[in-house]
C-alpha positions in Angstrom: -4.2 -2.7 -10.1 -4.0 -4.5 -6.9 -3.2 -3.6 -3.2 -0.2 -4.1 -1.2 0.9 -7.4 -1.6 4.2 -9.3 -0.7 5.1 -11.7 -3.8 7.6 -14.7 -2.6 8.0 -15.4 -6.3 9.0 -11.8 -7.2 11.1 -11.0 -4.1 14.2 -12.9 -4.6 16.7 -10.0 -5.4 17.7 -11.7 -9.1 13.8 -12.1 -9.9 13.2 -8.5 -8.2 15.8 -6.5 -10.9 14.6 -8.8 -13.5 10.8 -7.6 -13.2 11.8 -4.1 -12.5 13.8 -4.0 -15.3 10.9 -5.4 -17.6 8.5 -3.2 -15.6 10.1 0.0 -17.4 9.8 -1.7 -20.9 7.6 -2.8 -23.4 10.1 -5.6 -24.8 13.7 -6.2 -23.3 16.0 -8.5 -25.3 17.4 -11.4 -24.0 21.0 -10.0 -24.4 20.1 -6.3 -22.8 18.4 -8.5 -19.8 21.5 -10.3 -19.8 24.0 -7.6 -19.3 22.0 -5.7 -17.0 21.8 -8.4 -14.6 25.0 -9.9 -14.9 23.6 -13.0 -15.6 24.4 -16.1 -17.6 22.6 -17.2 -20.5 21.1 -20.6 -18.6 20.8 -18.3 -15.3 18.6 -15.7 -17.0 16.9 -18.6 -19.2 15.6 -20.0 -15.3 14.5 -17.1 -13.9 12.3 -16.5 -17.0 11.0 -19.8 -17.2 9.7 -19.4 -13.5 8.3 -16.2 -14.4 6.6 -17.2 -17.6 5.6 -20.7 -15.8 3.3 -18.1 -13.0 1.8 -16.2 -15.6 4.2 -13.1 -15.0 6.2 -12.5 -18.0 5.1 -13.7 -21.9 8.8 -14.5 -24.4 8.7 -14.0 -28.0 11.2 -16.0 -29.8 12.2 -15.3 -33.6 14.7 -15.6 -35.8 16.8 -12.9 -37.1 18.7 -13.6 -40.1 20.5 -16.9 -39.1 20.4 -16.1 -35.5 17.6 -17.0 -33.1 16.5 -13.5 -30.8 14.8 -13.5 -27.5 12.5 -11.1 -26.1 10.9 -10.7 -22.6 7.6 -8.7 -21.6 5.8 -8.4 -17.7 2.2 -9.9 -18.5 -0.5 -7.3 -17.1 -0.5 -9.9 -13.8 3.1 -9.7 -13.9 2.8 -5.7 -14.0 0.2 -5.9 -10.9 2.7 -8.3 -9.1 5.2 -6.2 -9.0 2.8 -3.1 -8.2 1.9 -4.8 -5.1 5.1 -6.1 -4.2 6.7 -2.3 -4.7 3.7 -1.3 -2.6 4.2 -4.1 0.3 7.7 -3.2 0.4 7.0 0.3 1.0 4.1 -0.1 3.9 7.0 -2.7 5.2 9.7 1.1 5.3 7.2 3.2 6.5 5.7 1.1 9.5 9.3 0.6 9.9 10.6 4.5 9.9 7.1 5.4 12.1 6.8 2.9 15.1 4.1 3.2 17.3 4.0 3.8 21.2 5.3 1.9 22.9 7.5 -0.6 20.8 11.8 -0.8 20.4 13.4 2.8 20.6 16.4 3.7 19.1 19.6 3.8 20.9 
């Protein structure tokens, strides 16, 4: 695991519920990723593309029966990505909710 560290890639809100909701599974299928999200198939098909493409998340494809099935996994840089951006995030609250002497006070 990594420190703190504030991921661009990641942070985008779409790309932020995306890797969260991998980060609580071992697979996700392309259709429970899908409905989760709210996303289209081509919209869901980008944002894994960009996270595969950075060496965040690994896609298995297979077929099943006649139909072809989709899965999505974090990668362990993926996992330690998002580690450090949930751990950026919350040094960004707390230095936030505790400010130090002499900077803004609250009305």
């Amino acid at each position: 695991m990594t420190g703190a560290r504030f991921d661009e890639l990641i942070h985008p809100s779409t790309r932020l519920s995306l890797v969260a909701t991998l980060a609580a599974a071992d697979w996700a299928d392309f259709t429970f990723l899908k409905d989760r999200l709210g996303l289209s198939d081509s919209a869901l098909s980008k944002q894994l593309a960009t996270l595969e493409e950075a060496g965040y998340v690994s896609t298995e494809r297979r077929l099943d029966g006649s139909r072809r099935k989709v899965r999505a996994r974090l990668t362990s840089a993926g996992r330690d990505a998002f580690n450090g951006h949930v751990a950026a995030l919350q040094a960004i609250v707390a230095n936030a909710a505790s400010p130090t002497e002499g900077s803004a006070t609250r009305p």
